[in-house]
N, C-alpha and C positions, 0 to 999 in steps of 0.2 A: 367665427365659427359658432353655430347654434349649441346651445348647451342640450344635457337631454333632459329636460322638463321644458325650454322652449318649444322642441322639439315636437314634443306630447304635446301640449296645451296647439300649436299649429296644428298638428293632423288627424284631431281628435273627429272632425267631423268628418272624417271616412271610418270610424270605428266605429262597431254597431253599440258598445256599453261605454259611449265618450261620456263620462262622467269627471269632474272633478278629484271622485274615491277610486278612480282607476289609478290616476295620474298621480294620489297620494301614492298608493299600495309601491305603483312603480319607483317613487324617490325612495321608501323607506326603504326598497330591495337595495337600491342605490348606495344610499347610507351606510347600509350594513355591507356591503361588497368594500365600501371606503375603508371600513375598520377592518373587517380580515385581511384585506391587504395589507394594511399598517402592519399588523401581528407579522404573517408573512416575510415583509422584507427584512422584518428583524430579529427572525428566527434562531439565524444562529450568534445572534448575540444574547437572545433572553430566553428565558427558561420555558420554551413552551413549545422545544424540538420532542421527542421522543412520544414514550407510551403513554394513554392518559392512566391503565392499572384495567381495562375492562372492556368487554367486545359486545357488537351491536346484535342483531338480531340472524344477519347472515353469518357469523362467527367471526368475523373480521375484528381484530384486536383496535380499538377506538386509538389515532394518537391525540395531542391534546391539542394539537389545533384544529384537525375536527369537531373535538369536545366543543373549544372557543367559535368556532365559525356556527355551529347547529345556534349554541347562546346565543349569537349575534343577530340571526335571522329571527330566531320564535321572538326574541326583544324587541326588533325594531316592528315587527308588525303586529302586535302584541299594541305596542302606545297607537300604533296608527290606526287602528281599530277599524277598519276593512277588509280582515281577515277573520272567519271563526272556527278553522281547523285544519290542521298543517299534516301533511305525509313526510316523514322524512327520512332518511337511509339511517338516521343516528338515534331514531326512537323505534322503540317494538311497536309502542300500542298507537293511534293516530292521537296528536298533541292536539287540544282542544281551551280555549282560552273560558275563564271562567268567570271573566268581567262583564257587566252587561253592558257594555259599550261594544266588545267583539263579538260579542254574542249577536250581535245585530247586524255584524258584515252580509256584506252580500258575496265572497268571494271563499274561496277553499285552492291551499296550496300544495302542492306536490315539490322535494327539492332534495338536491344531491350538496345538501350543504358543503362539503370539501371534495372532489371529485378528485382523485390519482392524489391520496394523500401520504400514497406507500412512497410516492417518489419527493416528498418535502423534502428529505435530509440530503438526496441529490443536487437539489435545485435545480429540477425538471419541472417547466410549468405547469400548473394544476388547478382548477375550476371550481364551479357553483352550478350549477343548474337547477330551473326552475321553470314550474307549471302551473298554470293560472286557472282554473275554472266559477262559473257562475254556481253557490250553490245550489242545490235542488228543494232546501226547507228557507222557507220563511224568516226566521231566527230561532234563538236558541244557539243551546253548543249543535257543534257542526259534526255531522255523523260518517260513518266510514260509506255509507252510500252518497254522501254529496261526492267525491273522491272516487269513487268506483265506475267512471264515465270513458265513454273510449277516447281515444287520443284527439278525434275531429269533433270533441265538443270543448277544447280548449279555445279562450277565452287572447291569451297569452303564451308565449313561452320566450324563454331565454336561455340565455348563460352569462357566465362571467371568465374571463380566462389572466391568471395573474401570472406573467410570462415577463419578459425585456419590457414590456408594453404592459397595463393592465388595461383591459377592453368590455363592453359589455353590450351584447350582443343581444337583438330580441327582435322579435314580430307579434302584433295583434292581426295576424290576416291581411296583410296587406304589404307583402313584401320585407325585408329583414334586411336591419340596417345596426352600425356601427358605433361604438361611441369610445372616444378613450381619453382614459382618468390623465388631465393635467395635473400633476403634483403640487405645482406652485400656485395653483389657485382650488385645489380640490375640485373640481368640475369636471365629470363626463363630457367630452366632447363629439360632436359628430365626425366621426373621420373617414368612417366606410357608407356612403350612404349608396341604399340598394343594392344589395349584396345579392351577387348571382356566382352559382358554381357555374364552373365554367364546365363547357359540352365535352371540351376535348380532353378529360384528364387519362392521366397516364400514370398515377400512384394506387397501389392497394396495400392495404394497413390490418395486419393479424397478427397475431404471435405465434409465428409458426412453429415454435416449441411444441405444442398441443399437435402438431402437423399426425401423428398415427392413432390419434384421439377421435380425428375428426369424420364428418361424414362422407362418402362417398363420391357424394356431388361439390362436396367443396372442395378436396382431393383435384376432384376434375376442372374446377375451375380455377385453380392456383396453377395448376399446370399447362390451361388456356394464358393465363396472366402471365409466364416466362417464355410462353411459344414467341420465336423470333417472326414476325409478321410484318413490315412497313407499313402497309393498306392501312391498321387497325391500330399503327401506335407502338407497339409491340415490340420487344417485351417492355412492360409495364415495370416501373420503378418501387421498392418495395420502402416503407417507411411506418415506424411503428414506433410509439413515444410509450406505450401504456396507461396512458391517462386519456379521456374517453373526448373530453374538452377540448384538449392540446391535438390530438389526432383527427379531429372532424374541422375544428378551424382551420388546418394545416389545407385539409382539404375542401373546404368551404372557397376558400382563397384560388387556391391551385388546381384542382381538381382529382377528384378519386374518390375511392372507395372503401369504408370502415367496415369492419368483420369479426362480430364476435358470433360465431355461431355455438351451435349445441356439439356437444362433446359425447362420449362414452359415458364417464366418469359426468357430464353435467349435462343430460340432452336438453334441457330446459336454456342452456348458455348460461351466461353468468348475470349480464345488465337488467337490471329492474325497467319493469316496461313503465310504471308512471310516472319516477320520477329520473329514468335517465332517456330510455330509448322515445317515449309518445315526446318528449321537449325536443329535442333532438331532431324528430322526424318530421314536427311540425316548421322547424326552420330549414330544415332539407327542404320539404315541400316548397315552399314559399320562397326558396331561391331558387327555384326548377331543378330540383334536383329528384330522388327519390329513396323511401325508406322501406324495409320490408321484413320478415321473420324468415325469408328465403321461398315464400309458399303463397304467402299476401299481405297488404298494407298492414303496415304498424298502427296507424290511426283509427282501421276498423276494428280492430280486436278489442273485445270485452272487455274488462278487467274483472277478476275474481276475488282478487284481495291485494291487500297495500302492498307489499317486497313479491309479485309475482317476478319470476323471469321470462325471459323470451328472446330467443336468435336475433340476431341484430346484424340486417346491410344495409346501410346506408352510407347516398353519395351522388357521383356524376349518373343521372338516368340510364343508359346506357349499358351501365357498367353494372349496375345494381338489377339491371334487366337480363342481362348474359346468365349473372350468377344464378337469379331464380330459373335461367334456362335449364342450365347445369342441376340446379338442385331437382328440378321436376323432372328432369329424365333418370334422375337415378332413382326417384321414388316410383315412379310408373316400373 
């Protein structure tokens, strides 16, 4: 089986930035996915379950394997010096390296260093996501405008999901394939190669708890999703992990539909559009699938600053096209 830097180095010349310092950037993500995991599986033996004492920017109480996973990442690409400013769910301000070795990358990262890290002491799978962009300055530290690009000027993206299996998951524009961490030789392997959702899914994924929260149109489309229909599938199976990673790979594989939309209480939704929903949408894309704010593409939308939010469908095409049906008729 191909390793993933074999992997890279083979299909580098269908990549428009086939560089050697891509193909760095992407082991050092690697590496440091290697070490959270390690953390991870030994969680509840060592001391680094619980709270880390202090919360991030969205008020969310930091635990300390969060804490350890954000380290892990600014570290590893930090020495690989391909990177000169990182976005990340566990810093306020945009982390910016001060070496002039980084200072000189040519790339700018966006990343959900521990993604569904409320459900660690469960041990319900939970993730990494990441976003790749070229940046816009020359060198120098890397400014909050390299990062402020919409989703369709991603370079990269991926995930990591540390599950039964630990996997890592990624597309440069060119389809989205698979790899999973062998233990006994430390190596990403390729195991999913070419990853397509599939047409026919039949799961949609919310937390219906929020169900008298929600908007009108989504209301009407959960209630399209239980109608007993055969033609359409119908009704549609309901399946919901709460971790963002776990539930879109669930459906990446199987097929369906993820749903965090805007609330009463939160009409913005909850997910960060840079570094969870634009990653996320660009690997929907890319395996035919599609992603949207319930109104239009997730990949066209602006960004206005680092932790924005934004309603988030994505999934099987189809399904993610129903919804925006539903959501546009109740705004009309």
């Amino acid at each position: 089986m191909k390793t993933l830097i074999q992997f890279i180095n083979e299909t580098q010349a269908d990549f428009q930035y086939a560089t050697g310092e891509f193909t760095r950037l992407l082991n050092d993500i690697g590496i440091a996915a290697k070490l959270v995991n390690r953390e991870i599986n030994k969680a509840g033996l060592a001391d680094i379950n619980g709270y880390f004492g202090s919360t991030n920017i969205q008020g969310e109480e930091q635990k300390k394997l969060d804490v350890f996973a954000n380290d892990c990442f600014l570290s590893a690409m930090r020495y690989g010096g391909m990177v000169c400013a990182v976005a990340s769910e566990e810093n306020d301000e945009l982390y910016t390296y001060e070496n002039a070795f980084s200072q000189k990358g040519k790339y700018v990262v966006a990343m959900d260093p521990l993604d569904g890290s409320s459900n660690i002491e469960v041990n319900v799978p939970i993730g990494t996501i990441f976003s790749i962009y070229r940046r816009k300055g020359v060198s120098g530290p890397g400014t909050v405008e390299d990062l402020l690009q919409p989703g369709n000027q991603q370079v990269a993206s991926g995930y990591v999901i540390y599950g039964s299996s630990t996997m890592l998951v990624y597309s440069t524009g060119n389809g989205v394939n698979g790899f999973t961490l062998d233990p006994s030789v430390g190596l990403f392997l390729l195991s999913h190669p070419d990853m397509r959702i599939p047409e026919g899914g039949n799961i949609y994924s919310i937390n219906e708890a929020n169900y008298i929260y929600f908007q009108q149109g989504v209301k009407n489309y959960l209630k399209y999703c239980q109608q007993d229909d055969k033609s359409t599938n119908r009704p549609y199976t309901t399946r919901y992990i709460g971790s963002l990673v776990a539930d879109f790979h669930r459906n990446l594989i199987r097929g369906g539909i993820y749903i965090y939309p805007g609330t009463v209480k939160n009409p913005n939704g909850k997910l960060r559009l840079l570094y969870e929903c634009n990653p996320i949408a660009f690997l929907a894309e890319q395996a035919g699938g599609k992603a949207s704010n319930g109104y239009e593409r997730i990949l066209d939308i602006q960004p206005t600053e680092l932790h924005q939010r934004v309603p988030f469908f994505v999934g099987t095409s189809h399904m993610v096209e129903m919804a925006e049906k539903f959501m546009r008729e109740y705004a009309e």
